[in-house]
ZAKOLSE-573563 format. One record per residue (C-alpha): x, y, z; residue in three letters. Coordinates in nm, 4 decimals. Example, Ala and Ser with C-alpha at 12.3 -4.5 7.8 and 13.67 -1.06 7.14 Angstrom:
BEGIN
1.2300  -0.4500  0.7800  ALA .
1.3670  -0.1060  0.7140  SER .
END
This chain:
BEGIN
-13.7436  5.4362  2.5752  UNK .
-13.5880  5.7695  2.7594  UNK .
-13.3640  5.9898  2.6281  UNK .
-13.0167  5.8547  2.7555  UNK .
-12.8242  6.1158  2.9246  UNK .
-12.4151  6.1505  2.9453  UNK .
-12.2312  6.3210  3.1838  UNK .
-11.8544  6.2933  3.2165  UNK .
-11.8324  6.4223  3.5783  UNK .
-12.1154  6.1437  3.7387  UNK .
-12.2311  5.7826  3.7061  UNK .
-12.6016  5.7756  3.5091  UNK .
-12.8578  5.6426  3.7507  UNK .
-13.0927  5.5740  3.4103  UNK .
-13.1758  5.1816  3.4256  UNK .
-13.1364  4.9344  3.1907  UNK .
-13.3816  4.7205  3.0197  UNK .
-13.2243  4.4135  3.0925  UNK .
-13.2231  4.5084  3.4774  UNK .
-13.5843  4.3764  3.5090  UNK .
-13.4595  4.0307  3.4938  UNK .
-13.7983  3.9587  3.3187  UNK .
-13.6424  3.8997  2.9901  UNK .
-13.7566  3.5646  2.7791  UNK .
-13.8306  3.4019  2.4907  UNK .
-13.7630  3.5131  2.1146  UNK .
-13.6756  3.8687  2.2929  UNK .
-13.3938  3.7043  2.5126  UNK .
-13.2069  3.5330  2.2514  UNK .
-13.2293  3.8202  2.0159  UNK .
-13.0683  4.0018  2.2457  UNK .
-12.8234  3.7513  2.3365  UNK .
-12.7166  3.7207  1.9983  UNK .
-12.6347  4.1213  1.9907  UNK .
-12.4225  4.1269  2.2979  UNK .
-12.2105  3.8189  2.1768  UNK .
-12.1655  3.9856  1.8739  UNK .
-12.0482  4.3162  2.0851  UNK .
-11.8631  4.0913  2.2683  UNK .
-11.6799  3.8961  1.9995  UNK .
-11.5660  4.2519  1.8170  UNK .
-11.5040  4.4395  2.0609  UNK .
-11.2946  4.2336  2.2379  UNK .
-11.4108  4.1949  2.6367  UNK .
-11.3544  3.9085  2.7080  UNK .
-10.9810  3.8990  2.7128  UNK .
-10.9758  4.1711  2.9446  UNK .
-11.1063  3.9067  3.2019  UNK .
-10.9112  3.6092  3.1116  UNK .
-10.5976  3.8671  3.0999  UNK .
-10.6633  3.9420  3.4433  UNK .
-10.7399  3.5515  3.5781  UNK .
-10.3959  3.4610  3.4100  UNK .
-10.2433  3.7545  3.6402  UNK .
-10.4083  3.6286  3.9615  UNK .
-10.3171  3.2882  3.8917  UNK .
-9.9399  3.3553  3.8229  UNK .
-9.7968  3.1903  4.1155  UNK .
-10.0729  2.9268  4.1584  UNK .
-10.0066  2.5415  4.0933  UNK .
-10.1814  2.4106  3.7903  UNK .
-10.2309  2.0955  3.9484  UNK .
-10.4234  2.2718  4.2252  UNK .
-10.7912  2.3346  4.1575  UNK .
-10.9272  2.6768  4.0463  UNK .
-11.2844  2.7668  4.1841  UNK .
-11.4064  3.0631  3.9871  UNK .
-11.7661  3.2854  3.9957  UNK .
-11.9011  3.4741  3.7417  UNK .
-12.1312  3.7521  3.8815  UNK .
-12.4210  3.8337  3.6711  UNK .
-12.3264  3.5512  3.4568  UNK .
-12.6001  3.6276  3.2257  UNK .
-12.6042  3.3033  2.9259  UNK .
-12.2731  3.2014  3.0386  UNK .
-12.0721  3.3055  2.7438  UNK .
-11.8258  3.4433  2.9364  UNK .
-11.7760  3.1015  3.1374  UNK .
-11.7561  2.8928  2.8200  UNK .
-11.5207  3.0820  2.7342  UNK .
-11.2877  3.1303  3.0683  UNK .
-11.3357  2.7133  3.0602  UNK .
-11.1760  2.6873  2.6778  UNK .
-10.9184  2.9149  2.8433  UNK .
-10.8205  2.7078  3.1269  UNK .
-10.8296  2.3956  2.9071  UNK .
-10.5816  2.5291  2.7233  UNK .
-10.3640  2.6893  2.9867  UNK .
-10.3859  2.3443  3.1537  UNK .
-10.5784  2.5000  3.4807  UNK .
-10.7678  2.2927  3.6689  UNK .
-11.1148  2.4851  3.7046  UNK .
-11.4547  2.4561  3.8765  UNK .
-11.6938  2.7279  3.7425  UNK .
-12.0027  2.8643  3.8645  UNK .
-12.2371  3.1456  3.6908  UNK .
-12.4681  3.3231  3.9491  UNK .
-12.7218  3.5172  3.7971  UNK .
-13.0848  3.6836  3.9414  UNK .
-13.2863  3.6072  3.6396  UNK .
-13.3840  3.2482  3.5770  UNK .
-13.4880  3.2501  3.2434  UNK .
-13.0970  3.3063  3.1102  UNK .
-12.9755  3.0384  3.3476  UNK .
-13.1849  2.7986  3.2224  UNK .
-13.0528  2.9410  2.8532  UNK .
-12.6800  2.9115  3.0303  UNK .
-12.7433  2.5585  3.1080  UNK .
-12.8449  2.4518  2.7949  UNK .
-12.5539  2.6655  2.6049  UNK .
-12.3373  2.4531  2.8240  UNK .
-12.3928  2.1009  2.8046  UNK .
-12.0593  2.0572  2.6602  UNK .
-11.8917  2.2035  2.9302  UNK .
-11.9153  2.0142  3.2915  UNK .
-11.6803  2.2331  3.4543  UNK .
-11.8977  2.4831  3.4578  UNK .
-12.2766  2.5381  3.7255  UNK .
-12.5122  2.7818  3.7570  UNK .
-12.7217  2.9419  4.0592  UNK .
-13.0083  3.1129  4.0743  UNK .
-12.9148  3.4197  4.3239  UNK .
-12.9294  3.8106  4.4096  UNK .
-12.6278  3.9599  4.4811  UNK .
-12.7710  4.1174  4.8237  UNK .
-12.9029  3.7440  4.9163  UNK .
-12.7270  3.5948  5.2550  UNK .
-12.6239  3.3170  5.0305  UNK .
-12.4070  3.5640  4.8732  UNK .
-12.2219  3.5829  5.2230  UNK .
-12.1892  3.1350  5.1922  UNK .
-11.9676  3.1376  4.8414  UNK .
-11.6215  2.9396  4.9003  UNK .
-11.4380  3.0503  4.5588  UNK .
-11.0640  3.1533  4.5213  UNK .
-11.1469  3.4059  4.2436  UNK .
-11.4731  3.6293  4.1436  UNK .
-11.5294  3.8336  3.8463  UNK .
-11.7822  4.1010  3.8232  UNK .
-11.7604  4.1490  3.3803  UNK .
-11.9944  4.4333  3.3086  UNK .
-12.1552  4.3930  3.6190  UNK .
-12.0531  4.6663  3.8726  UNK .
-12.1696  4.9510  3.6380  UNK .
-12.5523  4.8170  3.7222  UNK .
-12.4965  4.9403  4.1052  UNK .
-12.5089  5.2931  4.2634  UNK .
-12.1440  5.3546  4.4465  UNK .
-12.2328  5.2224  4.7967  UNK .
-12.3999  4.8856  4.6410  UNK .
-12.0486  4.8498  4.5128  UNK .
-11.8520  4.8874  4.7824  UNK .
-12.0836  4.6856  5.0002  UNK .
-12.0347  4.3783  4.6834  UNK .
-11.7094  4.4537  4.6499  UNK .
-11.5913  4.3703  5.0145  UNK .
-11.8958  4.1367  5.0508  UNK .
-11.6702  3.9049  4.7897  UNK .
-11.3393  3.9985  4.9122  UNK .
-11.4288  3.8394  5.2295  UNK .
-11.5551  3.4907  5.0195  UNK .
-11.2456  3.5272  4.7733  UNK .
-10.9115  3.3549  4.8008  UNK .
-10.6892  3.5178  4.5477  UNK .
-10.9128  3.7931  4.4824  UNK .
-11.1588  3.9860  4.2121  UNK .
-11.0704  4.0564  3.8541  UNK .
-11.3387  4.3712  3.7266  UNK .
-11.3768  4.4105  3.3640  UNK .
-11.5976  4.7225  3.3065  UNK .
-11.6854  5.0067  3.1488  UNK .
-11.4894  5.3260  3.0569  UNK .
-11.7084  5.6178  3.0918  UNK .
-11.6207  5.8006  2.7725  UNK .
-11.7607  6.0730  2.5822  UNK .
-11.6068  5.8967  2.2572  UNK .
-11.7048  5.5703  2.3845  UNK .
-12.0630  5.6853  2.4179  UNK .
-12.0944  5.8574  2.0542  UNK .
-11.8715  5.5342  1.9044  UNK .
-12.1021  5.3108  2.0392  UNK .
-12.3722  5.4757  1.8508  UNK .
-12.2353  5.4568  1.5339  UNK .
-12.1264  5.1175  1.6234  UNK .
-12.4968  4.9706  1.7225  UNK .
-12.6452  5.1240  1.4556  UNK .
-12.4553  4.9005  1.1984  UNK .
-12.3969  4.6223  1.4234  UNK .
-12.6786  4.5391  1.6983  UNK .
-13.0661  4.4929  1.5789  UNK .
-13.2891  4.4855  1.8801  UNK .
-13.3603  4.8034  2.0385  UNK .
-13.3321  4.6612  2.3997  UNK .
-12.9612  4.6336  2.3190  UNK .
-12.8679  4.9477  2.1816  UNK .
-13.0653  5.1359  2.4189  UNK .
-12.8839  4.9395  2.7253  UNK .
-12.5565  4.9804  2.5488  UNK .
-12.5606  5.3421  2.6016  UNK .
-12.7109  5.3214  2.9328  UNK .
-12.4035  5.1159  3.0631  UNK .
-12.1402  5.3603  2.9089  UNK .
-12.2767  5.6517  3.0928  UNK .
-12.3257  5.4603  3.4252  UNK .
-11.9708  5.3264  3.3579  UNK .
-11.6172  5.4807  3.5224  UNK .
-11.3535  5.7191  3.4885  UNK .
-11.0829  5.5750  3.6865  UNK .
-11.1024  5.8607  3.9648  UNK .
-11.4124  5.6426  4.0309  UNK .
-11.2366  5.3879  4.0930  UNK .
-10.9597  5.5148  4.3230  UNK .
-11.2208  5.6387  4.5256  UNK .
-11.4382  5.3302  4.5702  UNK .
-11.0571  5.1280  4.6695  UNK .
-11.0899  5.4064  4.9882  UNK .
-11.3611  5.1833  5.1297  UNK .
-11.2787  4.8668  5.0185  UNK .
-11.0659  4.5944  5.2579  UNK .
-10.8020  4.4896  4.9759  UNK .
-10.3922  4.4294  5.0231  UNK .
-10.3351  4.5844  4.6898  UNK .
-10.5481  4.6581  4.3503  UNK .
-10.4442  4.7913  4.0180  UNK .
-10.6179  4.9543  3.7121  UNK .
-10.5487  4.9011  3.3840  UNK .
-10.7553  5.0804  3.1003  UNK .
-10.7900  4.8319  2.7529  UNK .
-10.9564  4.8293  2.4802  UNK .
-11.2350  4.8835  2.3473  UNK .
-11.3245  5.1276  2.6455  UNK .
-11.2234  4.8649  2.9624  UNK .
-11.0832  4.8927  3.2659  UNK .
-10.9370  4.6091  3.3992  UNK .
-10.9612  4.6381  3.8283  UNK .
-10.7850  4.3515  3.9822  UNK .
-10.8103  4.3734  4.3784  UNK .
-10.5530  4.0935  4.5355  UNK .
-10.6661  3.9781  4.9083  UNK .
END
């Protein structure tokens, strides 16, 4: 594994491991295990919820939600959006979309006690892309994977599908993010795969300058950042 790089003043283009899609096996759910843990401590998943609660303010509970989770990886995050509708009384169809079909067969099987929620095998650049009919699409720790123009291409590419609109949970690009989440994966995270991707996604994360100048070339009514913790910024875009 490469030295990992930080810069405060532009994205990392270093790759992660995980961007192969070729993880499997003993080496997947190792790893799987370390990011819910990361998950579960540091708090992310809120961050999206937070912001599906916001979208959904004036909508009628009795009206069906259909919601898609980009790079849905094992589906954590939908299990857990689906406990949160459940309990907000939301009506919800899920559906996890993923390139690497080796974690949505682990999704499916993680989720057998949840039949709101189905999974597709699909690349984000696919024409199918251009065929979803959803009313909201999150992108959780997905964006940061692209260079700038992927993103704005994805970004209006799902606009255009959306209803309601996007809720982006990613990555502030931090100095102090970067060295805590050294200290951090030392104690907490065993596989190597995991540690070394952590710090790859912090420095290909965003300040939120980065932000305000991807929303130049994006086709949204209105959008709003919010930075939470641990690190997050919250990006809702509202058609």
């Amino acid at each position: 594994m490469s030295m990992i790089s930080f810069s405060k003043h532009i994205r990392s283009s270093q790759t992660e491991i995980m961007d192969t899609f070729s993880l499997q096996g003993e080496e997947m759910e190792s790893l799987l295990t370390d990011l819910k843990r990361v998950n579960t401590l540091l708090g992310g998943v809120g961050v999206t919820t937070n912001g599906i609660k916001e979208l959904l303010k004036h909508h009628p509970k009795d009206k069906k939600v259909r919601i898609v989770d980009l790079g849905c990886g094992d589906g954590e995050l939908l299990r857990q959006c689906a406990l949160w509708s459940r309990k907000n009384k939301f009506k919800v169809e899920l559906i996890g979309i993923d390139a690497n079909p080796h974690i949505l067969k682990e999704a499916k099987t993680r989720s057998k006690m949840y039949p709101e929620i189905k999974y597709r095998v699909l690349n984000i650049f696919s024409e199918e892309i251009k065929t979803l009919d959803v009313d909201i699409c999150l992108c959780t720790l997905f964006l940061h994977h692209f260079k700038n123009q992927d993103i704005i291409k994805i970004l209006n590419t799902l606009l255009a599908q959306s209803r309601i609109g996007l809720v982006v949970n990613d990555l502030h690009r931090s100095k102090l993010a970067f060295q805590l989440f050294k200290a951090f994966s030392a104690i907490f995270i065993r596989t190597k795969t995991a540690r070394h991707d952590g710090l790859v996604s912090v420095a290909r994360g965003f300040r939120k300058k980065d932000l305000e100048d991807l929303s130049k070339d994006i086709s949204v009514k209105k959008h709003q950042i919010t930075w939470k913790w641990a690190f997050r910024y919250q990006w809702l875009l509202v058609k």
